[in-house]
C-alpha positions as CSV (number, residue, x, y, z in Angstrom):
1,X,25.3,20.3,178.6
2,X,22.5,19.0,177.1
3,X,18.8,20.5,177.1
4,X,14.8,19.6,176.5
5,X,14.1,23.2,175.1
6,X,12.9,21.9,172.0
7,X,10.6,19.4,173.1
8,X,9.3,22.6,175.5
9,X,8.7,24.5,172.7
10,X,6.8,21.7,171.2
11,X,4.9,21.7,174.6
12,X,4.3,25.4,174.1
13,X,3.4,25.4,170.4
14,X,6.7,27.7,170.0
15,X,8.8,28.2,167.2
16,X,12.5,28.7,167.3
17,X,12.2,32.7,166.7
18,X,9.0,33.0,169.2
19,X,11.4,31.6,172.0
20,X,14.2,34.1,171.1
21,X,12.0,37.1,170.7
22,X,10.0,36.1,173.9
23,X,13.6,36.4,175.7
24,X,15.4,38.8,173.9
25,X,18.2,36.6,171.7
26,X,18.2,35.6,168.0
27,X,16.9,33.0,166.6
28,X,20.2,30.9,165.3
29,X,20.9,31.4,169.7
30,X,18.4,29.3,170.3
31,X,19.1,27.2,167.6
32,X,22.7,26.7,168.6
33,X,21.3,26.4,172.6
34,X,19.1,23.4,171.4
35,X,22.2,21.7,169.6
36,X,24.6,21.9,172.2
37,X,26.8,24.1,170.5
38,X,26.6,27.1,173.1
39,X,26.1,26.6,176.5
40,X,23.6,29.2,178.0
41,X,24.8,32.0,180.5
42,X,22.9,31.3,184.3
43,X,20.8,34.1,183.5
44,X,19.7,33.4,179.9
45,X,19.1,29.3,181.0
46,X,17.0,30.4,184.0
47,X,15.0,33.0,181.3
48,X,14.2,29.8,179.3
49,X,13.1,27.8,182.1
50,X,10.7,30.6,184.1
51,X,8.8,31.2,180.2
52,X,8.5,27.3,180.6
53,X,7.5,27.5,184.1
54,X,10.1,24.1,184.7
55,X,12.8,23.6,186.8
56,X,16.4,24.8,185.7
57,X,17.2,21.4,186.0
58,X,14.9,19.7,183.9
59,X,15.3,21.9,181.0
60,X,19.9,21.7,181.2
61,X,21.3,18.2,182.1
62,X,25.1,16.8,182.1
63,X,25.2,13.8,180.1
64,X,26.8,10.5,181.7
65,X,30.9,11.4,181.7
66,X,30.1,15.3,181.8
């Protein structure tokens, strides 16, 4: 799964460790959130995407073949 949190944190003028305290998760979580390397649970993605007042689905996407 793939994600635009770091261009919302651009958006937002947030940095990595504002995001996590903001939701309550370290830092290197959101760091390994933004490179794909974890996959979010439901409630954790739809934390992120409230604080960014988006929809869940434009913050997570499957890439083609996902």
């Amino acid at each position: 799964m793939k994600n635009n949190i770091k261009v919302e944190r651009a958006r937002h003028n947030m940095t990595q460790s504002d995001l996590a305290r903001a939701i309550g998760v370290s830092r290197q979580s959101i760091n390994a959130i933004e490179q794909s390397k974890y996959v979010p649970s439901a409630v954790l993605a739809l934390k992120i995407a409230k604080l960014f007042k988006v929809p869940f689905e434009e913050l997570f996407f499957l890439e083609e073949g996902e």
